[in-house]
C-alpha positions as CSV (number, residue, x, y, z in Angstrom):
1,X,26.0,30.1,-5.3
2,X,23.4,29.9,-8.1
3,X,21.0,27.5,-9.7
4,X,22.0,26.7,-13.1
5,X,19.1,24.6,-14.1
6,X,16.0,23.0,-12.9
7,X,15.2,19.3,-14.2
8,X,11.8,17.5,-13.6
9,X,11.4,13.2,-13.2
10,X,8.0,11.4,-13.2
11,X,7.6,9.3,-10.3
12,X,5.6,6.9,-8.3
13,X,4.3,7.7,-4.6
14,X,4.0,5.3,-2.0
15,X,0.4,4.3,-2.3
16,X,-2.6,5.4,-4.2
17,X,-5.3,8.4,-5.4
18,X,-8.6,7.1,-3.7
19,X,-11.8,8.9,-4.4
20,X,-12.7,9.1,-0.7
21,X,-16.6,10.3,-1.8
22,X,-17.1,7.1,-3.6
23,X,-15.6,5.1,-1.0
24,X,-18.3,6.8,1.4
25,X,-21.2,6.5,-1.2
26,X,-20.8,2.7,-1.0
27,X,-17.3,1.6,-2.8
28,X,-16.1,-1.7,-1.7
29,X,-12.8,-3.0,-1.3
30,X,-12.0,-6.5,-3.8
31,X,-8.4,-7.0,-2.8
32,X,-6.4,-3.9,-3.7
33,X,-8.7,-2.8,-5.7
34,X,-12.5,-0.6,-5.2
35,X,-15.7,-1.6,-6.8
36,X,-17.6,1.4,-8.2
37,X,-17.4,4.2,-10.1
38,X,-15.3,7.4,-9.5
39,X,-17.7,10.3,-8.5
40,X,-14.9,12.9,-7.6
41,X,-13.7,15.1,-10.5
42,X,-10.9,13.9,-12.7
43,X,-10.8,10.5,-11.3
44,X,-10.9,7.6,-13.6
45,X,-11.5,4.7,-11.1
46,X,-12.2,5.1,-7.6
47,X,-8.8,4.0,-6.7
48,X,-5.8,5.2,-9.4
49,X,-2.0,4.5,-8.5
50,X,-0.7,7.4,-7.1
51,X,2.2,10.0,-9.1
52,X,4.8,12.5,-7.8
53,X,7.3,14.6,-10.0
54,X,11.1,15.2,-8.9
55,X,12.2,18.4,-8.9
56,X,16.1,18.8,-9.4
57,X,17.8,21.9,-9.0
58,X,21.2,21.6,-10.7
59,X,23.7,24.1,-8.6
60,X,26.4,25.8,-9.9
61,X,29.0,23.7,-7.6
62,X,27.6,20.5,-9.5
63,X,25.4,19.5,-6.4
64,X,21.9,18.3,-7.0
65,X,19.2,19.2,-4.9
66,X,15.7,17.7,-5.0
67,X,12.1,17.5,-3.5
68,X,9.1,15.5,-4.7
69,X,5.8,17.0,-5.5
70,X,2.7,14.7,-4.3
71,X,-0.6,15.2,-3.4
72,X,-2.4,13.2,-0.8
73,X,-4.2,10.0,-1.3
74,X,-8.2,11.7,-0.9
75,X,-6.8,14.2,-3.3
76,X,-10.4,17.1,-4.3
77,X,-11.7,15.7,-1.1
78,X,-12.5,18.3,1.9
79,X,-11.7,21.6,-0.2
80,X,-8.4,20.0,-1.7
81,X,-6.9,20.4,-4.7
82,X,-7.7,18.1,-7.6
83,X,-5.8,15.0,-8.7
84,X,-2.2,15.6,-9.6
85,X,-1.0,14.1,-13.1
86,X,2.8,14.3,-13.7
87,X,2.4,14.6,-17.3
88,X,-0.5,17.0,-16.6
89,X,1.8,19.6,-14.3
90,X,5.4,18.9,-15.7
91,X,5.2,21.5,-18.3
92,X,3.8,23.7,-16.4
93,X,6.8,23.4,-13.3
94,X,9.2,23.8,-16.8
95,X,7.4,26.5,-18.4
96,X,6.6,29.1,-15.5
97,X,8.6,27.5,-12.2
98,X,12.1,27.0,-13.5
99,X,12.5,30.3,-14.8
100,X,12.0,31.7,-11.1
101,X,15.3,29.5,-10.1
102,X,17.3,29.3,-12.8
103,X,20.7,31.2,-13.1
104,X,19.4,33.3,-9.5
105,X,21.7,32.9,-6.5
106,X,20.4,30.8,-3.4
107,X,19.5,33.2,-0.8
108,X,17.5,32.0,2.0
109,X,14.8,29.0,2.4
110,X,12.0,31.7,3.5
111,X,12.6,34.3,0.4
112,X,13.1,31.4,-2.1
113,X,10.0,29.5,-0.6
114,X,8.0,32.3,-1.1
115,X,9.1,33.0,-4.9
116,X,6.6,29.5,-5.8
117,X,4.5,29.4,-2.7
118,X,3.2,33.4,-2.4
119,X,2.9,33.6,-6.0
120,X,0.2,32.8,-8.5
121,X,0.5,31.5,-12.3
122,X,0.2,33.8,-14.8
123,X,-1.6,31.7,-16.9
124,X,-3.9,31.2,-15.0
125,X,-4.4,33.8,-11.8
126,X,-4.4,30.9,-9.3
127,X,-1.7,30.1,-6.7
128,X,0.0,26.6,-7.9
129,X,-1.1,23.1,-7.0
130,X,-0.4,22.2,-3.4
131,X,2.1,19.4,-4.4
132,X,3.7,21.8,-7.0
133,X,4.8,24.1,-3.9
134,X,5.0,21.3,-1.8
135,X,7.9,19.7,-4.0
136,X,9.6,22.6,-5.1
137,X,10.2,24.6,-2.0
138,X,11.5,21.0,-0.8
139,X,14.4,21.5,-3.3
140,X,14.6,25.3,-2.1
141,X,15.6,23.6,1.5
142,X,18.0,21.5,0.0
143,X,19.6,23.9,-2.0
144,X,20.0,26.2,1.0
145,X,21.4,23.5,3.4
146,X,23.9,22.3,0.4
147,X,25.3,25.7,-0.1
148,X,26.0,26.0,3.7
149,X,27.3,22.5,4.2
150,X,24.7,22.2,6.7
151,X,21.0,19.9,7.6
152,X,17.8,21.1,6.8
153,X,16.8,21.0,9.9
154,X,20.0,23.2,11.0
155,X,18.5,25.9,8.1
156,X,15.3,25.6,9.6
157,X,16.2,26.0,12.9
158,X,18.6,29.2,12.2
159,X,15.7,30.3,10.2
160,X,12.9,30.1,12.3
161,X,14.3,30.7,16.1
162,X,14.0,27.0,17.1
163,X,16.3,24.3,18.6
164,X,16.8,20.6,16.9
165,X,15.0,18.4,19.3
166,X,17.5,16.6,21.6
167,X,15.8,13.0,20.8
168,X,13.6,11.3,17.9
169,X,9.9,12.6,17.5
170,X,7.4,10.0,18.4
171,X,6.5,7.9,15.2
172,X,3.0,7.2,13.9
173,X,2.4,4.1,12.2
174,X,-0.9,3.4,10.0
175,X,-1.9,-0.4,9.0
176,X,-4.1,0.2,6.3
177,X,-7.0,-2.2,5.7
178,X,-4.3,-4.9,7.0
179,X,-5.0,-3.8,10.8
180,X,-4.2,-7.1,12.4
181,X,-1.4,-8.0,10.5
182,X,0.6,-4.9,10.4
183,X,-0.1,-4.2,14.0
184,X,1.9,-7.2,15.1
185,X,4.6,-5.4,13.2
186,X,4.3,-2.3,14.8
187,X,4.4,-3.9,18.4
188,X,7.5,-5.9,17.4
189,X,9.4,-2.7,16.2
190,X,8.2,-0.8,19.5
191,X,6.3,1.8,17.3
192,X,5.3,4.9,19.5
193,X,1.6,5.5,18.1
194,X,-0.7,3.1,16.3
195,X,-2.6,1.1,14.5
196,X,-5.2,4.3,12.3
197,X,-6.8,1.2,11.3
198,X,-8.6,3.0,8.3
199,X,-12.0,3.1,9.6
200,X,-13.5,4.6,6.5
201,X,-16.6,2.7,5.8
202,X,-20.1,2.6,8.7
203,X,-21.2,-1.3,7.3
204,X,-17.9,-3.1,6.7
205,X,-15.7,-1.2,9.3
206,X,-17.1,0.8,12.0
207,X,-20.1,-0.8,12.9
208,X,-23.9,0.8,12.7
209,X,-23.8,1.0,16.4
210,X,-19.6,1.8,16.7
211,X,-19.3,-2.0,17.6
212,X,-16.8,-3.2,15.4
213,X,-14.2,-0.5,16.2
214,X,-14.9,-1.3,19.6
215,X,-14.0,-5.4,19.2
216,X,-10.9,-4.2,17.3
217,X,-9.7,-2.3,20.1
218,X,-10.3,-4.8,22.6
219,X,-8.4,-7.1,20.6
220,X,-5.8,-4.5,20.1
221,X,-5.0,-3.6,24.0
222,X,-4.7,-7.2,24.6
223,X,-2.3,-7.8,21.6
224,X,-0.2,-4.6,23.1
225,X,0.2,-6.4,26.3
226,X,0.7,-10.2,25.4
227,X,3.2,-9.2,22.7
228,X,4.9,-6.1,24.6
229,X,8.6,-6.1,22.7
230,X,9.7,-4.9,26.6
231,X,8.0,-3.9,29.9
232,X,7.7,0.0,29.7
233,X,6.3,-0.2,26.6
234,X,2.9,2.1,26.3
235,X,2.1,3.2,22.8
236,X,-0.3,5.8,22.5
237,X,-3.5,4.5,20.3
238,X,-4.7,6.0,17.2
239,X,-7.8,5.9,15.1
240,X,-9.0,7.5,12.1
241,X,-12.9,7.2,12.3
242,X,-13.3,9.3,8.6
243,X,-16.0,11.2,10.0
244,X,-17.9,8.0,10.4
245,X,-19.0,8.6,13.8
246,X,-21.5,11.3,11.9
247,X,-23.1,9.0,10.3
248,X,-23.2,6.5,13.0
249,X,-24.9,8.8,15.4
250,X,-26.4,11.8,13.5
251,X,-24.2,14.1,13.9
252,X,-25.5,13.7,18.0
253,X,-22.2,15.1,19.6
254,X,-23.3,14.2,23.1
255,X,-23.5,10.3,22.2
256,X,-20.0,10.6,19.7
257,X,-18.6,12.2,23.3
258,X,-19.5,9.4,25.2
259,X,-19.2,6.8,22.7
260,X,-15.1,8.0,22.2
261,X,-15.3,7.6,26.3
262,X,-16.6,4.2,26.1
263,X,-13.5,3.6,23.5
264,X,-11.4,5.6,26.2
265,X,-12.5,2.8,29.0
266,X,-11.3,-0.2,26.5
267,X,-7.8,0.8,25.3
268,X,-7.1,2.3,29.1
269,X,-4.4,2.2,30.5
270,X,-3.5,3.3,27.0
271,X,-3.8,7.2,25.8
272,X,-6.9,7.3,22.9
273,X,-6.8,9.5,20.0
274,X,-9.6,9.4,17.6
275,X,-8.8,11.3,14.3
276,X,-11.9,12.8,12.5
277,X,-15.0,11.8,15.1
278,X,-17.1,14.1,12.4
279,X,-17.2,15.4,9.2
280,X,-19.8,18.4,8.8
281,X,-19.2,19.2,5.3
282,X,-17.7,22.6,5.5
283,X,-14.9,24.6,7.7
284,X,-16.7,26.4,10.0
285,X,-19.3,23.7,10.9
286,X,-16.3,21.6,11.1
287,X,-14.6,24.0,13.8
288,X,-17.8,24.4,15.5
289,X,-18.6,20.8,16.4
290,X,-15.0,19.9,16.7
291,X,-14.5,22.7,19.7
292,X,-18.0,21.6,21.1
293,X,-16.9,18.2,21.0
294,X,-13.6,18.5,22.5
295,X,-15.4,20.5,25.3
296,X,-17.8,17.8,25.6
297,X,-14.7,15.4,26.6
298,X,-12.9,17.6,28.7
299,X,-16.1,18.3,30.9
300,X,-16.3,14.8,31.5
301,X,-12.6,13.8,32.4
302,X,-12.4,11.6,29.5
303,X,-8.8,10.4,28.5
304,X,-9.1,10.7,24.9
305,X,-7.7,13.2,22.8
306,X,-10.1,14.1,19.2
307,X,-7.7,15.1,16.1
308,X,-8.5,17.3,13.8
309,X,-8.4,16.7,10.2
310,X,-10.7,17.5,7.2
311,X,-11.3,20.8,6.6
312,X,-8.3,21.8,8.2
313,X,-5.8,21.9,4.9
314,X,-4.5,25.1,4.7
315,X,-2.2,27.2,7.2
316,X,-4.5,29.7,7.9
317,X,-7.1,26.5,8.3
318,X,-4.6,25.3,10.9
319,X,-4.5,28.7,12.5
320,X,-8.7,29.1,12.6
321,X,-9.1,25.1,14.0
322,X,-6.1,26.2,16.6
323,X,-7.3,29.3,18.0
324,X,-11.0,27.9,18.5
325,X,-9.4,25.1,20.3
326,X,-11.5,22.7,17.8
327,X,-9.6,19.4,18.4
328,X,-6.9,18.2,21.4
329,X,-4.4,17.8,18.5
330,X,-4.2,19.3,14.7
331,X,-3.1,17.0,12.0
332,X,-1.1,19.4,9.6
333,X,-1.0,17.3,6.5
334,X,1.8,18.6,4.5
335,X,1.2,18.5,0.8
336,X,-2.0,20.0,1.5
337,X,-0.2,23.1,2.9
338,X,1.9,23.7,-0.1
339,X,5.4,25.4,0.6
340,X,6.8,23.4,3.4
341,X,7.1,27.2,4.9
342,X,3.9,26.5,5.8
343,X,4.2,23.2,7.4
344,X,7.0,24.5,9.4
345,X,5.0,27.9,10.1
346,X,2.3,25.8,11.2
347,X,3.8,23.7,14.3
348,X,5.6,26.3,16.0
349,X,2.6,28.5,15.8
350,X,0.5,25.2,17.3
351,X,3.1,24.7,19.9
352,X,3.0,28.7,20.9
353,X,-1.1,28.4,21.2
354,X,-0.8,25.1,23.5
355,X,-2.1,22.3,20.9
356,X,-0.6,19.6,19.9
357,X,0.7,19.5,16.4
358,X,0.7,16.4,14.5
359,X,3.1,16.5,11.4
360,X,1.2,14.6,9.6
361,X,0.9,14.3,5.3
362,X,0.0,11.1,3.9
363,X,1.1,7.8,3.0
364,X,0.9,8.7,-1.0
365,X,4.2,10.4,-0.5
366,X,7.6,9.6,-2.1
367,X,10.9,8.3,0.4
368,X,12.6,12.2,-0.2
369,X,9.3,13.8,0.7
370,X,9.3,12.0,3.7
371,X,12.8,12.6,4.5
372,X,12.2,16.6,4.3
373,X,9.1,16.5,6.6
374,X,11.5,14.3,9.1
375,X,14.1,17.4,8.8
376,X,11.0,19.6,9.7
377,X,9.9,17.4,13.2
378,X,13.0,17.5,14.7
379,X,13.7,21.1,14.0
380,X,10.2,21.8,15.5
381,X,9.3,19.5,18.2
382,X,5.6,18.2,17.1
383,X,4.2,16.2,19.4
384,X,4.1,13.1,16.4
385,X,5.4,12.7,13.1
386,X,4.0,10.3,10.3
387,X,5.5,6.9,9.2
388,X,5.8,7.4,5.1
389,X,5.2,7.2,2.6
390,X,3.0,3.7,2.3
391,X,0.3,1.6,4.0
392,X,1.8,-0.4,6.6
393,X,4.6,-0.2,8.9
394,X,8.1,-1.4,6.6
395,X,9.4,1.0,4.5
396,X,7.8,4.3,5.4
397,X,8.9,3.6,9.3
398,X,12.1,2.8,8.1
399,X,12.9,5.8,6.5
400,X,11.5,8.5,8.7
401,X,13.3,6.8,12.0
402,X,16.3,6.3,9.5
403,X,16.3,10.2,8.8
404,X,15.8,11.1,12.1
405,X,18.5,8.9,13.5
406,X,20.9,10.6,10.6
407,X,20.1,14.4,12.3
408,X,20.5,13.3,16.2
409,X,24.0,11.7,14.9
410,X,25.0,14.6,13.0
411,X,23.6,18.1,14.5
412,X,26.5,18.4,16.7
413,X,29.2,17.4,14.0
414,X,28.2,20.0,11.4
């Protein structure tokens, strides 16, 4: 079967383009909004609403097949790539991408994967945009599993060597700047990891001595408990500090070690998991404190697991943070991978090297994004998988346990 043409759509993502250096530098929240202005390149307010482009394969059959390029929300943040403009990338997905699809037969997801994701534009010598690769190798997946009659996740497990997980991944839920609210909403809906809580500014968030995250999470176990939607219910509790724990204590990893145990104490009997204790402004300081760190926590017994996150974007990134066992767990935020080859490439290998992979991306997604990446956690088994796209706990937790639900019902019946 062949591709017959390849159509692009402006769209909206779930959320926004934040320029997470501003928001560091001082940028206050006024309702949805940030006071400021934008200090990261090609940002024209430090918060933006947030695009994604459809890309449609039109198969010879008549089928449609589609994935959704977007970037995440702290897009030229960390190493990333810059903002991404539909208007601004749309020509160029029409004028070099399609041509690589059009009128050629579907082969397999790996070969036509790697036709967008190992290449590099001619125009200008520099492998595509992240969310470019990310969307259309997304519509590669589709158009495999539509010429076989079969799930994406079925393609990726005959792909790959792996076996559809036998139950739903454990879903991750993040509250946004709404922590109290929204985590009522996640305890009702028994949500298996929460709140991230968004911990992104030292004054108005975190505390100068830590001691506002630590209130929250006192009021947090005892919300878990009173409110319990049924008795074996033990979520496993999740923060994203932003690095902020730098700041708060100098980059002192000793005190950030005990500090995360004192946090460990609070939430107990509940598993902690602090996302992004530091942020040392490069990769391999970033893999150097992150490993000493997570050394730090094992010599001491404490129950908290440390996630890796900035600096760790790319697959090879993964791979380095991985091997140097710099962080209990590895967020592998998918549009910042490109290709979703790489996404999928980059749990199993995490799973193979003993650390747990967190199939991550980010809530500036689109609903068919979102649906791919749940294709890609039950085919391989991370230990957690994102609630998106959005800030909160309605319509991105809806569709990812809707997805997953849809490929436990039907990966026998196919």
């Amino acid at each position: 079967m062949k591709i017959k043409k390849v159509i692009c759509a402006p769209g909206k993502t779930g959320f926004y383009f934040d320029d997470q250096k501003a928001i560091k530098q001082g940028a206050k929240n006024d309702g949805a909004f940030y006071l400021g202005e934008p200090v990261t390149p090609g940002f024209t307010s430090v918060r933006q609403a947030g695009e994604s482009i459809s890309v449609l394969f039109i198969l010879e059959n008549g089928a449609i097949a589609h994935g959704d390029c977007a970037a995440v929300q702290y897009s030229g943040a960390g190493g990333r790539d810059p903002l991404f403009l539909a208007e601004n990338f749309i020509p160029l997905i029409e004028k070099e991408i399609a041509p690589l699809y059009e009128g050629k037969d579907i082969t397999t997801f790996k070969e036509m994967a790697d036709r967008v994701d190992k290449t590099t534009s001619p125009s200008t010598g520099k492998k595509y945009h992240t969310a470019i690769r990310y969307g259309v190798t997304q519509a590669c997946l589709d158009a495999v599993a539509k010429s076989k009659t079969k799930l994406m996740a079925q393609v990726i497990a005959d792909e790959y060597g792996v076996t559809i997980s036998d139950k739903m991944i454990p879903i991750f839920s993040q509250s946004g700047d709404d922590r109290y609210l929204n985590v009522d909403k996640m305890i009702i809906k028994g949500v298996d990891v929460l709140p991230h809580a968004l911990f992104n500014h030292v004054e108005t968030k975190v505390g100068f001595k830590g001691e506002k995250i630590k209130e929250y999470l006192t009021w947090l176990k005892d919300r878990i408990v009173t409110h319990k939607p049924y008795d074996s219910y033990k979520p496993a509790i999740h923060i994203d500090v932003y690095g902020t724990l730098s700041i708060v204590f100098n980059n002192n990893l000793e005190k950030i070690a005990n500090y995360i145990g004192e946090l460990a104490e609070i939430v107990a009997p509940f598993e902690l998991r602090v996302e992004g204790p530091v942020d040392m402004d490069g990769k391999v300081d970033q893999i150097k404190a992150l490993s000493t760190l997570r050394k730090l926590l094992d010599d001491h017994k404490t129950p908290a697991k440390i996630v890796a996150d900035e600096w760790c974007n790319t697959l090879e990134d993964i791979k380095d943070f991985t091997l140097a066992k710099a962080g209990h767990m590895i967020q592998i935020k998918t549009p910042d991978l490109g290709g979703i080859n790489n996404a999928i490439e980059a749990v199993i290998f995490c799973n193979k090297e003993g650390v747990d992979a967190y199939l991550g991306g980010t809530c500036n997604e689109t609903n068919r994004s979102s649906e791919v990446c749940a294709n890609i956690a039950m085919a391989t088994s991370p230990i957690q998988y994102l609630a998106k796209p959005g800030m909160g706990v309605d319509e991105g937790y809806m569709i990812v346990f809707n997805e997953m639900s849809r490929i436990l019902a039907l990966k026998n019946k196919l």
